[in-house]
C-alpha positions as CSV (number, residue, x, y, z in Angstrom):
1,X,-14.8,-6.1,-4.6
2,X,-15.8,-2.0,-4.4
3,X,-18.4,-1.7,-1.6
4,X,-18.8,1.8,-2.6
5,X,-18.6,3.5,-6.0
6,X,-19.5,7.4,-6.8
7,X,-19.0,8.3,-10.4
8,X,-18.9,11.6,-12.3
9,X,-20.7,13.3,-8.7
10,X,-21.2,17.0,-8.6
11,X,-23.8,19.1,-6.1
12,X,-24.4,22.7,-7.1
13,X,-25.9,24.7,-4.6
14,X,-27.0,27.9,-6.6
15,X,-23.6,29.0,-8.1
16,X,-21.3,27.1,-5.5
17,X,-20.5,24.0,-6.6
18,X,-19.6,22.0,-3.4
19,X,-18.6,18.7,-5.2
20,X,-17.2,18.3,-8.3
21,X,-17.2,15.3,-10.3
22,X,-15.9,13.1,-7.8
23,X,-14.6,9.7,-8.5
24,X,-14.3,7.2,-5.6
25,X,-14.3,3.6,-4.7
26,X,-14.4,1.8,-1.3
27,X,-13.7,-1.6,-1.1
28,X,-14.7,-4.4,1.5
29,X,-12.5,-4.0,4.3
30,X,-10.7,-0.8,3.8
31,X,-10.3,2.0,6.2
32,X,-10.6,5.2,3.8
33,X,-10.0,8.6,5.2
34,X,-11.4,12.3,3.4
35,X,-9.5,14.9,4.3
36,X,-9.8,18.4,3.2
37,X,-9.6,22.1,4.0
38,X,-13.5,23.7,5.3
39,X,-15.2,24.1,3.0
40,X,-14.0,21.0,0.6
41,X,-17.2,19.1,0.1
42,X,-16.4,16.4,2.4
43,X,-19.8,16.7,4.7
44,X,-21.6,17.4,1.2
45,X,-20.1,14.4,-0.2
46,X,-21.3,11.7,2.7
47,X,-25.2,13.8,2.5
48,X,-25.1,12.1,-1.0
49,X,-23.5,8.7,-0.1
50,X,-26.8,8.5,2.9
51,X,-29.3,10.1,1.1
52,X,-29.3,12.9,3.0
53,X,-28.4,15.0,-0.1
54,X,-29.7,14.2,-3.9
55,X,-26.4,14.7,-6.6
56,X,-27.1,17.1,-9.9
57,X,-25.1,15.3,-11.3
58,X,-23.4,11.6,-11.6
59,X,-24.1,8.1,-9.6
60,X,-23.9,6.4,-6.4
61,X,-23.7,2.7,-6.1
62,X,-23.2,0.3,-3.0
63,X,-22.7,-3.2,-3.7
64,X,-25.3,-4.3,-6.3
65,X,-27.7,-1.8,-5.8
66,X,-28.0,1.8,-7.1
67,X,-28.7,4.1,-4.8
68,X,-28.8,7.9,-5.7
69,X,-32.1,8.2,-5.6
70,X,-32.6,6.1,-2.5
71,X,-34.3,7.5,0.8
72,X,-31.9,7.6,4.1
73,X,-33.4,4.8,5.8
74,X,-33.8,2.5,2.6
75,X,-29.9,3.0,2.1
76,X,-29.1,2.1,6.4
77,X,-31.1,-0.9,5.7
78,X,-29.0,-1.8,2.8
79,X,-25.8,-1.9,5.4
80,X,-24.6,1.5,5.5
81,X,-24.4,3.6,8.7
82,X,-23.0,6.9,9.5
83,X,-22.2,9.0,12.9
84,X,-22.3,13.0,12.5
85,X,-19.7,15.9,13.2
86,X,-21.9,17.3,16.0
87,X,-22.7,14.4,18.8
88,X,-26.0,13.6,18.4
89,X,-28.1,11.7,21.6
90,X,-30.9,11.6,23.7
91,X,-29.8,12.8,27.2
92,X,-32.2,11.1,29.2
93,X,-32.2,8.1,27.4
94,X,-29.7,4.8,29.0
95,X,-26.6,3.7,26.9
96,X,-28.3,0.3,26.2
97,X,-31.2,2.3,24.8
98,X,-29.5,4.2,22.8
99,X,-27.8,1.2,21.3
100,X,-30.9,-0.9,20.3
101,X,-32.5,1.7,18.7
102,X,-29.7,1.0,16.0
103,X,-31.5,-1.9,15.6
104,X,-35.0,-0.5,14.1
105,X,-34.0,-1.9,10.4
106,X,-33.7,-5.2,11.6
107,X,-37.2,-5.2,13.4
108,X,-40.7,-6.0,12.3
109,X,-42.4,-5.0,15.5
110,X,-45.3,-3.1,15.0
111,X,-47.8,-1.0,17.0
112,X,-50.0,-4.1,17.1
113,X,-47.3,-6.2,17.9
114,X,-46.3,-3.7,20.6
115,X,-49.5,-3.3,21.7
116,X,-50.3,-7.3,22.3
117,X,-47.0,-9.0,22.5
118,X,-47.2,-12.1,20.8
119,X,-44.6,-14.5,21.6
120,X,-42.1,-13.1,18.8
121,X,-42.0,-9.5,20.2
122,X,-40.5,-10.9,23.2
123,X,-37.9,-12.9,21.3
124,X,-37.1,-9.9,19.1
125,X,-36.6,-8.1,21.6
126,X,-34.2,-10.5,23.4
127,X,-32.2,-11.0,20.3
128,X,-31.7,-7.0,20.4
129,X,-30.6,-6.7,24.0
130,X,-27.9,-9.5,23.1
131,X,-27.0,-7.9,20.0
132,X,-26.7,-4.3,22.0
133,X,-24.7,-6.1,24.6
134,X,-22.5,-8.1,22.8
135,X,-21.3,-4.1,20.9
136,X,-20.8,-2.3,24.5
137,X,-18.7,-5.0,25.5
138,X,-16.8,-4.4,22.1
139,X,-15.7,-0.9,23.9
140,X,-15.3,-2.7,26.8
141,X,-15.2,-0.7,30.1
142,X,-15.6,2.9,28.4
143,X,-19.3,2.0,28.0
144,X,-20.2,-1.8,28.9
145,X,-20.0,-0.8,32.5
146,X,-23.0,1.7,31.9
147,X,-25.6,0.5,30.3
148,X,-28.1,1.8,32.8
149,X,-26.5,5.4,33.0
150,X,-28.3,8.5,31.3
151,X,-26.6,9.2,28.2
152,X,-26.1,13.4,29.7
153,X,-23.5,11.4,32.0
154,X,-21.4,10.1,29.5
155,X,-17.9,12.3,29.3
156,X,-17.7,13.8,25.9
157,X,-15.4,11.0,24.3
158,X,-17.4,8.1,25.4
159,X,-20.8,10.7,24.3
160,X,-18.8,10.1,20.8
161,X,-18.6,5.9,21.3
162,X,-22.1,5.7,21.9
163,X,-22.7,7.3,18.6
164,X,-20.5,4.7,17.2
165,X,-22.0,1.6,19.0
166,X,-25.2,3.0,17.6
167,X,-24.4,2.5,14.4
168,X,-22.4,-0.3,14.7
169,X,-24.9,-2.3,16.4
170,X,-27.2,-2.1,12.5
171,X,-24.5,-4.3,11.4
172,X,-23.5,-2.4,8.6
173,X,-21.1,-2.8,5.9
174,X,-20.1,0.4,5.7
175,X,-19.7,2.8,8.5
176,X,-19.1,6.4,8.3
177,X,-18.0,8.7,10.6
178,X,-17.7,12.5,9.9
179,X,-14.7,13.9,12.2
180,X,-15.2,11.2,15.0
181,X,-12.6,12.6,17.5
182,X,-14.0,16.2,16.9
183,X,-13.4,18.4,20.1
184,X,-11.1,14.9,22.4
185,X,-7.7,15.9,23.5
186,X,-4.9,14.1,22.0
187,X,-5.3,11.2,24.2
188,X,-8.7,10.5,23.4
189,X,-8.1,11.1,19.5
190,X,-5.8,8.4,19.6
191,X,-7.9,6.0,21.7
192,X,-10.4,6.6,18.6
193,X,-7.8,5.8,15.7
194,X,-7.2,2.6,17.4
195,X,-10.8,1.9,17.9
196,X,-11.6,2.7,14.1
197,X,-8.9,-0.1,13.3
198,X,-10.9,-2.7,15.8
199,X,-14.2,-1.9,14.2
200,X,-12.7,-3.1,10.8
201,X,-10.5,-6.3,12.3
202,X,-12.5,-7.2,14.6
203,X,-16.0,-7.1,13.1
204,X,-14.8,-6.8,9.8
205,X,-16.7,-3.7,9.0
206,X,-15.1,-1.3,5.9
207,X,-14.8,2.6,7.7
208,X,-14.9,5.6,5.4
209,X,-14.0,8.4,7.2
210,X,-13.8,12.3,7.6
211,X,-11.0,13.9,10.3
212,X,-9.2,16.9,10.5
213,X,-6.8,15.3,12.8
214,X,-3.7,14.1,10.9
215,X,-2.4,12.1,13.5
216,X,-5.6,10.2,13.3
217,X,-6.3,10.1,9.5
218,X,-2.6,9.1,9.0
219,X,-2.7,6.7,11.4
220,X,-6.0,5.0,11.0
221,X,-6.3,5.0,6.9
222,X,-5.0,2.7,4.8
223,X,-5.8,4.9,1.7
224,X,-6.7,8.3,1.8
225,X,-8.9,10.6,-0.6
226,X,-8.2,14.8,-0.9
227,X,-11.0,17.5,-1.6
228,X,-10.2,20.9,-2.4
229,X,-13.1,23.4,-3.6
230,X,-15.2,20.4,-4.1
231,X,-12.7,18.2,-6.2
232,X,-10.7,15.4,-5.9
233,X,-7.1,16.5,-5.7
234,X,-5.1,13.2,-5.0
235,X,-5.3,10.1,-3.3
236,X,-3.0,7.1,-2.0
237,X,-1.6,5.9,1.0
238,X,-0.9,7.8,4.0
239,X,2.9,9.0,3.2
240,X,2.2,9.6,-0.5
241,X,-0.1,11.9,1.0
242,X,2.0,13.3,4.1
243,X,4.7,14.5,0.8
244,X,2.3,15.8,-1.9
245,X,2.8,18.8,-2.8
246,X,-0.5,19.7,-3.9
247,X,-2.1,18.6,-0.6
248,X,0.4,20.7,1.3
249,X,-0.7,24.2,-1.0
250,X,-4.5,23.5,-0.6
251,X,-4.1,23.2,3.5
252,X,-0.9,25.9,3.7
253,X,-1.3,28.0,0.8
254,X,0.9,28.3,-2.5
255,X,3.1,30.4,-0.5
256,X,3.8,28.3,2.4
257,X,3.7,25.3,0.8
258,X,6.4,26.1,-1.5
């Protein structure tokens, strides 16, 4: 069953045209990577996918439900969540806080309820704390560990985790992450490709994913999609990819990748 389905999608922004009737679907359970040279449309392409972004042009589905023309947060609480290129927390804030408030679209505490505390509050909350617990101990002692630690103490690859136990904790269906190793040394890049493959056998959430890292996309995607000036240039598995010659010209040049 597709998950995800964009159709005929194009963005214009003045006279640049950063996607350009893409075709795409994601289906439950996949791991999809987007690859890319700068410039492609990939970033521009998951704007539209969150809401972040409204297409000129074409539609955006997830499951049932249409959403082009959906706001951000009406779309998360659909069960679609997303991590950004550039690392994105509060410094002073704990690891455990950070990962509840991933849970805001599955709350109904209010200021009043906030305020007075009925009996529910407190169980909601509870419920929250369990949920954010049982995801650190998914990464096990990269961030379970920590919980009471100040997010600015984090080392730069486990800064990236949190990010991901955000999201993952708003049980989504989808999960995207734009260039989640961005910035790790080998090492860490490949403690993330196995982590991506954990997130979808283990919690059986489908991952759509952006990465510059080929070691990564190729070993962490079970089907992968190709941009080039905003269009969709090829897709299939992994070594399909690795061997096409088209991908090869858009990354190396004609020249080179003759």
């Amino acid at each position: 069953m597709s998950l995800l389905q964009v159709r005929s999608l194009s963005v214009i922004f003045g006279g640049l045209v950063a996607v350009n009737k893409v075709d795409l679907s994601i289906k439950e359970g996949e791991i999809v990577g987007l690859i890319g040279p700068n410039g492609a449309g990939k970033t521009t392409l998951f704007n539209c996918v969150c809401g972040f972004q409204e297409a000129d042009e074409g539609s955006l589905s997830f499951g049932d439900r249409f959403i082009h023309a959906m706001a951000p947060h009406d779309i998360a609480a659909l069960g679609l969540a997303r991590t950004f290129q550039t690392s994105r927390i509060f410094k002073r804030m704990t690891v455990l806080e950070h990962v509840l408030l991933g849970q805001h679209s599955h709350q109904r505490t209010g200021l009043w309820g906030a305020i007075f505390r009925p009996g529910w509050v407190k169980e909601e909350e509870e419920r929250s704390r369990e949920r954010g617990m049982k995801i650190l101990s998914f990464f096990e002692d990269r961030l379970a560990p920590r919980i009471h630690d100040f997010a600015e103490t984090l080392s730069y690859a486990n800064r990236r985790r949190l990010e991901i136990a955000r999201a993952l904790v708003s049980e989504p269906k989808l999960l995207l992450l734009d260039e989640p190793t961005a910035g790790m040394n080998p090492h860490e890049s490949a403690g993330i490709a196995r982590l991506i493959r954990k997130i979808r056998d283990e919690l059986g959430t489908t991952v759509f994913l952006i990465e510059h890292d080929m070691k990564v996309i190729m070993g962490a995607s079970e089907r992968i999609i190709v941009l080039d000036h905003g269009e969709k240039i090829a897709e299939g598995q992994p070594e399909e990819i690795r061997h096409n010659q088209g991908v090869i010209e858009a990354y190396l040049g004609r020249k080179h990748g003759a």
